[in-house]
Backbone as CSV, one residue per row, in Angstrom:
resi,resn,N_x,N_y,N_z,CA_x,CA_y,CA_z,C_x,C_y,C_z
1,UNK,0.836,-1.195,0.000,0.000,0.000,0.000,0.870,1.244,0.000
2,UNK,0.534,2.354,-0.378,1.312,3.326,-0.719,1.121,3.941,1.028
3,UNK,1.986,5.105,0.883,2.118,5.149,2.630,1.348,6.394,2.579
4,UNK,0.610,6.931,1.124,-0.301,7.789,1.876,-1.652,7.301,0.647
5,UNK,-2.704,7.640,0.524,-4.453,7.925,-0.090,-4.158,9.030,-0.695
6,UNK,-4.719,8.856,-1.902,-5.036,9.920,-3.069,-6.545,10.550,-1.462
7,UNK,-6.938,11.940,-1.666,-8.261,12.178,-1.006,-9.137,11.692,-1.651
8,UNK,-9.081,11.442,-2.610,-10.686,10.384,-3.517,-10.967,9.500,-2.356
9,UNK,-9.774,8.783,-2.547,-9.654,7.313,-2.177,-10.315,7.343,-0.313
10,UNK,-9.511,8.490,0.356,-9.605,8.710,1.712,-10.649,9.098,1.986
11,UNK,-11.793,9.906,0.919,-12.995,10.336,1.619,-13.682,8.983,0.683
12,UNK,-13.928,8.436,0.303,-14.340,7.185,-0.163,-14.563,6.377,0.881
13,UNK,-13.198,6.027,1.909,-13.375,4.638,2.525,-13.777,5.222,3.484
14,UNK,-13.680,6.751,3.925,-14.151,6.705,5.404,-16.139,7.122,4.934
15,UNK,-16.197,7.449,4.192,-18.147,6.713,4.402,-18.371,5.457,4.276
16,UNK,-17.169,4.467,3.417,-18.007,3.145,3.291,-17.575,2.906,4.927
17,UNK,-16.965,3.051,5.621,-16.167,2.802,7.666,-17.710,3.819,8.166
18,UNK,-18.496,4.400,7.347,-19.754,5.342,8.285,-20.590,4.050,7.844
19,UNK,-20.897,3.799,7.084,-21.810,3.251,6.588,-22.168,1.339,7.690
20,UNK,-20.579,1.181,6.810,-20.267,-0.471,8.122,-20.450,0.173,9.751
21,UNK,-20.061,0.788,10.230,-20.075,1.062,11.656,-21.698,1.223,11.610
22,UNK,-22.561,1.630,11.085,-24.090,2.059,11.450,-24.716,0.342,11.266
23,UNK,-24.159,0.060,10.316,-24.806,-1.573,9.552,-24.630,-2.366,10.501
24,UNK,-23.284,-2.332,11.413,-22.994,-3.626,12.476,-23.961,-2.958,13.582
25,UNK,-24.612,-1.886,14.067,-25.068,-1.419,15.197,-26.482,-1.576,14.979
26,UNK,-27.014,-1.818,13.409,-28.419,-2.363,13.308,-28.000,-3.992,13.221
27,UNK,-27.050,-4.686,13.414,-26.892,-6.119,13.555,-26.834,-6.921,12.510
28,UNK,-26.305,-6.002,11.304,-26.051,-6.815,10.228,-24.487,-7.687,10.261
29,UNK,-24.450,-8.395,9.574,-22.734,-9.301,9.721,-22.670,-8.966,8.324
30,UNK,-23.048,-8.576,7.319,-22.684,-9.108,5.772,-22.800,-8.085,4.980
31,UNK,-22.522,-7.185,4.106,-23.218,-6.331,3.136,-22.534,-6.285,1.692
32,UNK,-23.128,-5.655,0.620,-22.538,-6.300,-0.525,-21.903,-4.999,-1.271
33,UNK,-21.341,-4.452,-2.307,-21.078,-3.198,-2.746,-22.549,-2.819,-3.209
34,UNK,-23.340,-2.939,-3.750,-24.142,-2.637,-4.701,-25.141,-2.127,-2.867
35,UNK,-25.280,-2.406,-2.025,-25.549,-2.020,-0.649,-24.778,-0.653,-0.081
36,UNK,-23.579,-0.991,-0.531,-22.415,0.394,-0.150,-22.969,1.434,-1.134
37,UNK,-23.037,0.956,-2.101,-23.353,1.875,-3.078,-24.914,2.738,-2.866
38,UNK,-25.529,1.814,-2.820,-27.139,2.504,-2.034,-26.758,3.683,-1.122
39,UNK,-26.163,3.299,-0.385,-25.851,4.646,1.454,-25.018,5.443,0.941
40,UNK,-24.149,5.244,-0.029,-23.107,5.909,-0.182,-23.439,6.761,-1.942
41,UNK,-23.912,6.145,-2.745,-24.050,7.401,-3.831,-22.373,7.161,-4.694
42,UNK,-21.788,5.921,-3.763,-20.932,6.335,-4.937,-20.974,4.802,-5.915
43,UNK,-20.669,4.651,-7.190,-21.079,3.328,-8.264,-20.094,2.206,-7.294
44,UNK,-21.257,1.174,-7.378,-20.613,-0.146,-6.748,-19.211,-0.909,-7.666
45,UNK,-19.017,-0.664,-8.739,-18.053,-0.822,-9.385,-16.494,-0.282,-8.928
46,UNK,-17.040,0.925,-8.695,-15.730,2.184,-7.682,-15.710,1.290,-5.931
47,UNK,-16.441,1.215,-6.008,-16.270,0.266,-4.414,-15.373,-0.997,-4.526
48,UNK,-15.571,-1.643,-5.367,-14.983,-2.970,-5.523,-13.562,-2.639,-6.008
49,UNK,-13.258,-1.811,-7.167,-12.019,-1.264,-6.962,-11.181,-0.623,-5.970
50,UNK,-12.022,0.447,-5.472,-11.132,0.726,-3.994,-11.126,-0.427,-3.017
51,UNK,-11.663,-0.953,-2.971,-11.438,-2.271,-1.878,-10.681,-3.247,-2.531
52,UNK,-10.459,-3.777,-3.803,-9.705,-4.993,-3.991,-8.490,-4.402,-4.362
53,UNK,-8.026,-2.770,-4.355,-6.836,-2.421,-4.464,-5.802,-2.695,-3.113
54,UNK,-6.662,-3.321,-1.745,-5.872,-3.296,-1.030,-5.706,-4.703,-0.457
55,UNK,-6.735,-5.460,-1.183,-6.663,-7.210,-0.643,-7.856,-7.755,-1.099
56,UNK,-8.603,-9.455,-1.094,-9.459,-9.450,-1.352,-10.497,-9.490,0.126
57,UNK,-11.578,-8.943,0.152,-12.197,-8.841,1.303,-13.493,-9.789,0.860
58,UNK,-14.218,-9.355,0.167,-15.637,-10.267,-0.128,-15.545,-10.874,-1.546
59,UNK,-16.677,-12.112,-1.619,-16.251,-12.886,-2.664,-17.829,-12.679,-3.496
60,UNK,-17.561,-12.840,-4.251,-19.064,-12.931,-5.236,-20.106,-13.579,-4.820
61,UNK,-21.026,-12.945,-4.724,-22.357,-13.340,-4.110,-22.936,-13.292,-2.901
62,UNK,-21.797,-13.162,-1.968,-21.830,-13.169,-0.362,-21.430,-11.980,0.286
63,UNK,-20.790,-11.223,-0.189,-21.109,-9.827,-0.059,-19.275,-9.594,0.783
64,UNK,-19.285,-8.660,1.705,-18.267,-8.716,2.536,-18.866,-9.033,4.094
65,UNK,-18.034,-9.286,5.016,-18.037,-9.369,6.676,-17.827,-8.281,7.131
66,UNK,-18.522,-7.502,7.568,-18.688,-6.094,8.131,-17.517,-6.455,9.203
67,UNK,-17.234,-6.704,9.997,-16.394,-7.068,11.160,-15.159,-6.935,10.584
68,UNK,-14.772,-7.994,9.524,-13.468,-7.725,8.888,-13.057,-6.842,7.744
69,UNK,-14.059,-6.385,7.391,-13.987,-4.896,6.177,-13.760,-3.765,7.290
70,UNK,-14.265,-3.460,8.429,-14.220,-2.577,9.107,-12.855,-2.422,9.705
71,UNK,-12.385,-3.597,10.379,-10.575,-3.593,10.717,-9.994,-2.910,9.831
72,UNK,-9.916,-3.916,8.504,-9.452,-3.688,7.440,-9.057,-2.368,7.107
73,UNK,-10.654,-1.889,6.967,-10.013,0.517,6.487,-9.921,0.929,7.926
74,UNK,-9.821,0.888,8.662,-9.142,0.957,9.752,-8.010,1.308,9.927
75,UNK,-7.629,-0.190,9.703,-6.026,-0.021,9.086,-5.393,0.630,8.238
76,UNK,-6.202,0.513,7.145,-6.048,1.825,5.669,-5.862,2.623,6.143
77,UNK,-6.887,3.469,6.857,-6.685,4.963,7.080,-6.542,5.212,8.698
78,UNK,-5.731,4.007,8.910,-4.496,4.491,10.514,-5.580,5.517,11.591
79,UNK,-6.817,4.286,11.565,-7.366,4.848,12.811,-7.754,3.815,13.732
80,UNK,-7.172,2.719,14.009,-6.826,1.902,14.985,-6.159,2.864,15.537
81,UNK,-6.762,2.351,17.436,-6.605,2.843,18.586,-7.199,3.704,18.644
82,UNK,-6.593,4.819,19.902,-7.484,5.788,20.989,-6.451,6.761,20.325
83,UNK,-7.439,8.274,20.126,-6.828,9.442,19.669,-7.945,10.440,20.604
84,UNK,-6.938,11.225,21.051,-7.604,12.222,22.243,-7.596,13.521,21.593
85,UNK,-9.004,14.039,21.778,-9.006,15.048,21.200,-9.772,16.308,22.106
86,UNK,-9.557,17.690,21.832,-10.020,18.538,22.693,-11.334,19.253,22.194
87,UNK,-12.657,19.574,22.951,-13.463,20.419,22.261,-13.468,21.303,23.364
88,UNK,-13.692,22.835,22.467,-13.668,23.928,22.799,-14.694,24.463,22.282
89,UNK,-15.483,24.937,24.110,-16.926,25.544,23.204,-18.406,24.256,24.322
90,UNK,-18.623,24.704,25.054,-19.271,24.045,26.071,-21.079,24.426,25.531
91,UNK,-21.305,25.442,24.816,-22.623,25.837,24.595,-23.354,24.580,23.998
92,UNK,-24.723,25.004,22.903,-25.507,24.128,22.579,-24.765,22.880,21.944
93,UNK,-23.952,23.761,20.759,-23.218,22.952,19.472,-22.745,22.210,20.517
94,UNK,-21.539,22.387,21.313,-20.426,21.485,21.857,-21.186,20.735,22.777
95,UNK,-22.680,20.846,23.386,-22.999,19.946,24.399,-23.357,18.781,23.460
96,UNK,-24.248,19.095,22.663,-24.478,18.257,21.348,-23.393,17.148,20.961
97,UNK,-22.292,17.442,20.613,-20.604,16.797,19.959,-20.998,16.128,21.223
98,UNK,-20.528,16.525,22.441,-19.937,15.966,23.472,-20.558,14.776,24.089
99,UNK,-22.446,15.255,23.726,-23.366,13.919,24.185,-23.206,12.862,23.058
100,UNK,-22.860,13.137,21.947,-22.899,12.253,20.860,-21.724,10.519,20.799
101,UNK,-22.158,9.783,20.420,-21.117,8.448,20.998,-20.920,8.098,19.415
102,UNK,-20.606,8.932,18.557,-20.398,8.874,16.962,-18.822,8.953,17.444
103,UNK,-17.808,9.867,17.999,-16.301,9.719,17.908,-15.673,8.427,18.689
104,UNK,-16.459,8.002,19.854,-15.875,6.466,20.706,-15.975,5.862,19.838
105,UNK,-17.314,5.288,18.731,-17.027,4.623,17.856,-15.994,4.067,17.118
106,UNK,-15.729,5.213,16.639,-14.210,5.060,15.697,-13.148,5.359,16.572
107,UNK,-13.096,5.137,18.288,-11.583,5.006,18.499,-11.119,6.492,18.787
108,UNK,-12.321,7.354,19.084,-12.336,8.826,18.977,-12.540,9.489,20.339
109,UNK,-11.762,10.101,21.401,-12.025,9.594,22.595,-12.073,11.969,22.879
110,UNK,-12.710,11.859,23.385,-13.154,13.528,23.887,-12.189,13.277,25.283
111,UNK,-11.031,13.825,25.716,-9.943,13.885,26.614,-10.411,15.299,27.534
112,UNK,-10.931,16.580,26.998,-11.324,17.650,27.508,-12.098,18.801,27.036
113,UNK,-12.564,19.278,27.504,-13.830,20.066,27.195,-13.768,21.700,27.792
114,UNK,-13.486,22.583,27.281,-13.215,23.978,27.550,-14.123,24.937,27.598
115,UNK,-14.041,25.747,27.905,-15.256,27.077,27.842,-14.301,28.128,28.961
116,UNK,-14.923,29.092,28.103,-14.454,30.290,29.163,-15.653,31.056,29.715
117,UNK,-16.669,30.856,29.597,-17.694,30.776,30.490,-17.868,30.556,32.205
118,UNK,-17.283,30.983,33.086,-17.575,30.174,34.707,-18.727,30.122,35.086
119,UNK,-19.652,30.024,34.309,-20.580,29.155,34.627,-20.729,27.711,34.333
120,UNK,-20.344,27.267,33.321,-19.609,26.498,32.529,-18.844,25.507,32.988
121,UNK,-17.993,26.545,33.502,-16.862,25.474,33.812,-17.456,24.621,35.553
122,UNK,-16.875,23.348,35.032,-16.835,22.220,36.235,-18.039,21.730,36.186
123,UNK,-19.299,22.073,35.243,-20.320,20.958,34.697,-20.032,20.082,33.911
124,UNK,-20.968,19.111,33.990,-20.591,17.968,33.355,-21.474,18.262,31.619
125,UNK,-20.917,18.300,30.303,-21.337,17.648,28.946,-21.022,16.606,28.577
126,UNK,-22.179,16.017,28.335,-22.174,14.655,27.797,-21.331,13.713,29.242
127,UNK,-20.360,13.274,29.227,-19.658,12.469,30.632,-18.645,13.302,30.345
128,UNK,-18.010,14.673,30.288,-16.641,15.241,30.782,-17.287,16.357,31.277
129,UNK,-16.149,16.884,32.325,-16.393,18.379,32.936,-15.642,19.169,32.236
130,UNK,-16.274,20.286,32.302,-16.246,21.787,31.444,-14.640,22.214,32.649
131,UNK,-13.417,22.292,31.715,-12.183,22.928,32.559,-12.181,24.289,31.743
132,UNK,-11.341,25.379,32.623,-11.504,26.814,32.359,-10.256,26.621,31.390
133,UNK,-10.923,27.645,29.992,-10.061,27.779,28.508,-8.734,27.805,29.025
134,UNK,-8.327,28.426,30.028,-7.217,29.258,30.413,-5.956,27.823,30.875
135,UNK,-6.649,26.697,30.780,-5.577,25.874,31.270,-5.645,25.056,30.114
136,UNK,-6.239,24.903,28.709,-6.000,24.603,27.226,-4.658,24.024,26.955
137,UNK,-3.544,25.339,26.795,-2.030,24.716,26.445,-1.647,23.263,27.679
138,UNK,-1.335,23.427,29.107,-1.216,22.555,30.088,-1.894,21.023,29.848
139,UNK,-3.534,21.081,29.752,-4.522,20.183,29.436,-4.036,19.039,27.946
140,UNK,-3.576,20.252,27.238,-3.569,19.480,25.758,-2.548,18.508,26.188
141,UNK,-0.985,19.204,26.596,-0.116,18.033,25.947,-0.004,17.732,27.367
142,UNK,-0.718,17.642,28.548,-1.173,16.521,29.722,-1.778,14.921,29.023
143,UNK,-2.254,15.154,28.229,-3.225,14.144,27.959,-3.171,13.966,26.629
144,UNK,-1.781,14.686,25.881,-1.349,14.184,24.422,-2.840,14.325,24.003
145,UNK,-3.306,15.489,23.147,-4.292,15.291,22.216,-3.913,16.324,21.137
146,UNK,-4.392,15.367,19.959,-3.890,15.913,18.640,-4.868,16.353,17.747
147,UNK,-5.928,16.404,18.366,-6.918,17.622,17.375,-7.805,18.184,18.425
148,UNK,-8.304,19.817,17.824,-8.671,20.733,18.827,-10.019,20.588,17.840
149,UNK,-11.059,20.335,18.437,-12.693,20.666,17.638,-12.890,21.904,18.363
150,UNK,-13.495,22.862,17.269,-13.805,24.216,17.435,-14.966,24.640,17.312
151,UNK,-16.070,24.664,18.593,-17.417,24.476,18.472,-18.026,26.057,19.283
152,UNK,-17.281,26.928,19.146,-17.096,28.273,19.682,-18.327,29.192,18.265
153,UNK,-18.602,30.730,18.599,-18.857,31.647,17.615,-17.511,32.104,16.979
154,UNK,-18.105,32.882,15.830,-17.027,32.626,14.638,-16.059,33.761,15.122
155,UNK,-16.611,34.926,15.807,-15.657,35.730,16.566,-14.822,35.336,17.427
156,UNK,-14.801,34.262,17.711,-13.642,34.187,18.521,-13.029,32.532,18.265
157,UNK,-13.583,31.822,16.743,-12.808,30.848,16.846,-11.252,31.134,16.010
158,UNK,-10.762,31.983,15.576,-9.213,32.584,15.531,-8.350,32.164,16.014
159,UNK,-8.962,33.133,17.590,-8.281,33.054,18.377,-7.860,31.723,19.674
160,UNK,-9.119,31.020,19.124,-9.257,29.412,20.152,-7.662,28.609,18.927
161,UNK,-8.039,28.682,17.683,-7.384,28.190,16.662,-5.815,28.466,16.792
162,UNK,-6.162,29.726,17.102,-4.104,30.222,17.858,-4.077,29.553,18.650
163,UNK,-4.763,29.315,19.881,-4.113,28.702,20.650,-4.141,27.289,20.806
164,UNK,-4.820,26.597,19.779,-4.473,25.197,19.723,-2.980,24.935,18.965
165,UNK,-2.934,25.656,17.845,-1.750,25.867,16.976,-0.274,25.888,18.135
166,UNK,-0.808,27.231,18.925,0.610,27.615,19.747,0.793,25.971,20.999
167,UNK,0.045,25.369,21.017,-0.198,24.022,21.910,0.297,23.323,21.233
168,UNK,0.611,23.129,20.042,1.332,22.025,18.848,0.122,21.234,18.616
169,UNK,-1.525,21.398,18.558,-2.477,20.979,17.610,-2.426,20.657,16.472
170,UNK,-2.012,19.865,15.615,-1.827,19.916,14.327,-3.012,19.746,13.203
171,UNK,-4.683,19.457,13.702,-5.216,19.153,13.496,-6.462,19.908,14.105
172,UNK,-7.421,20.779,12.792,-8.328,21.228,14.190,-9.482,21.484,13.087
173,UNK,-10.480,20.618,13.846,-11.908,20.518,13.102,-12.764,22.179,13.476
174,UNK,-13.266,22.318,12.479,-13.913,24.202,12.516,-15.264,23.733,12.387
175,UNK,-16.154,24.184,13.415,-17.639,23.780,13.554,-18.164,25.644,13.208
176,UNK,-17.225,26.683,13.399,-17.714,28.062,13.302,-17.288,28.004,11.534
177,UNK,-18.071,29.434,11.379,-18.201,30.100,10.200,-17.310,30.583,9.627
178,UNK,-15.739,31.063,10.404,-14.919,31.628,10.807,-13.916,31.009,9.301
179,UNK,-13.578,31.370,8.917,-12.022,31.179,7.976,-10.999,31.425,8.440
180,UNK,-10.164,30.511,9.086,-8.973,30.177,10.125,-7.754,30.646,9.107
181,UNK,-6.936,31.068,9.509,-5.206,31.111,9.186,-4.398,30.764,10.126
182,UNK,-4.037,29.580,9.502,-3.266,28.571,10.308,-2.128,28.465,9.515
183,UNK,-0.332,27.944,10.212,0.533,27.889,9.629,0.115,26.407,8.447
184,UNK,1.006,26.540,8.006,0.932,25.397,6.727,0.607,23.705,7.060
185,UNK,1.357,24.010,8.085,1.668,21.991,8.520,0.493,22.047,9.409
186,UNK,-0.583,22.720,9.651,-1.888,22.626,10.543,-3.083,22.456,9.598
187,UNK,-3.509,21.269,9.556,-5.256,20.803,8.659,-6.363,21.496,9.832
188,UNK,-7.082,22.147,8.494,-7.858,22.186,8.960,-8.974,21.796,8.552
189,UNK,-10.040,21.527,8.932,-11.320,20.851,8.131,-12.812,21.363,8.921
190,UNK,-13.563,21.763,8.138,-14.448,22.651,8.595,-16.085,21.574,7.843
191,UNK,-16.661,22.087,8.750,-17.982,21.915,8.646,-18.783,22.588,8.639
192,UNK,-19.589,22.607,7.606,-21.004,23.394,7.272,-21.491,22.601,7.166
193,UNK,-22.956,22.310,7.678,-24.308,21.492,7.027,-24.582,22.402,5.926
194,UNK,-25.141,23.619,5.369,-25.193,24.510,4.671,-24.890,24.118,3.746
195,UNK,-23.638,24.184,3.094,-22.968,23.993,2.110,-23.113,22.304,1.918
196,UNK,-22.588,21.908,2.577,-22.983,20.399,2.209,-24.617,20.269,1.771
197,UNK,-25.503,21.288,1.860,-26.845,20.478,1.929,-26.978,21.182,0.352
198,UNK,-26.770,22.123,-0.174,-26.774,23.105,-1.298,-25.843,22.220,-2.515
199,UNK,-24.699,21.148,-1.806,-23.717,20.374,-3.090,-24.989,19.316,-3.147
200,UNK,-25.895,18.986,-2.055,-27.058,17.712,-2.123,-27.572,18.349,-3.108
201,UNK,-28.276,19.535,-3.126,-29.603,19.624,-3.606,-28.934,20.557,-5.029
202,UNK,-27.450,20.785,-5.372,-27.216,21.022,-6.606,-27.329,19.821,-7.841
203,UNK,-26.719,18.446,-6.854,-26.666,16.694,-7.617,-28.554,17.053,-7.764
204,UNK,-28.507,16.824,-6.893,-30.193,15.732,-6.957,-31.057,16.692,-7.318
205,UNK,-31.190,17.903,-7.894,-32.490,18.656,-8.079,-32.064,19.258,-9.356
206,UNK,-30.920,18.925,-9.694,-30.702,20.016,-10.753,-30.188,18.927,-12.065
């Protein structure tokens, strides 16, 4: 295997890894491409190629083993084990993230939870307590975590973004509106429902 994914390839396997993780939790063991292809929108033909480029997993007619397809891109995309990550931003959005059991899934473990709020701080979201922003740098590399989720208003996620950066964050998911400037060697990856729902309804309506 090459030691890195074209992004085709990388946003490819991690919906067919959304898709298997939801399929084993409704109690399926088995699913077939032309199934991947249903949830996923992308041609079952492209499935079977990205998957038999890395071994054979399922055989004709019987579909694949959710259990062992799931290891499998796992392994692909080096998310075996526990990765600790920080959210910043205790309000609606971040209580939301924080109650959600979508990141344990994948091995995705919430290490600490920030707000500069004192009201805030030392309640419990979701199962962590709210610690004051102000101990962020200390917190992070206490507990080695390598991505900062940014679930703050757009005024002030910048400045949360500096200071994950100045913490050696290399990695920091943007839940605000905000357009970050970050040094070079820092990903960032942002989320809009918005925009994602407008690329839906540009495919399918137009």
């Amino acid at each position: 295997m090459a030691d890195r994914l074209t992004v085709g390839v990388a946003a490819r396997l991690s919906r067919y890894l959304q898709v298997l993780t939801q399929s084993k939790k409704m109690g399926k063991e088995r699913i077939s491409s032309q199934e991947l292809s249903d949830y996923t929108n992308i041609n079952a033909t492209q499935i079977r190629r990205d998957l038999s480029a890395f071994g054979k997993f399922g055989k004709r007619g019987v579909g694949y083993n959710i259990d062992s397809l799931l290891g499998e891109i796992r392994k692909i995309l080096r998310t075996q084990g526990q990765h600790n990550i920080a959210l910043i931003g205790a309000g609606r959005l971040g209580q939301a993230i924080a109650s959600s059991s979508i990141f344990a899934e994948h091995g995705i473990n919430i290490a600490a939870v920030f707000d500069t709020d004192p009201e805030k701080v030392g309640l419990t979201v979701g199962s962590h307590p709210v610690s004051p922003y102000e101990r962020l740098p200390e917190i992070v590399r206490e507990k080695n975590i390598i991505v900062g989720v940014i679930a703050v208003p757009a005024d002030n996620a910048q400045e949360v973004a500096d200071e994950l950066v100045a913490s050696d964050v290399k990695i920091v998911f943007n839940y605000s509106e905000a357009l970050l400037d970050v040094p070079s060697d820092v990903a960032v990856h942002t989320s809009n429902p918005a925009v994602e729902l407008l690329y839906a309804l540009y495919f399918h309506l137009t």
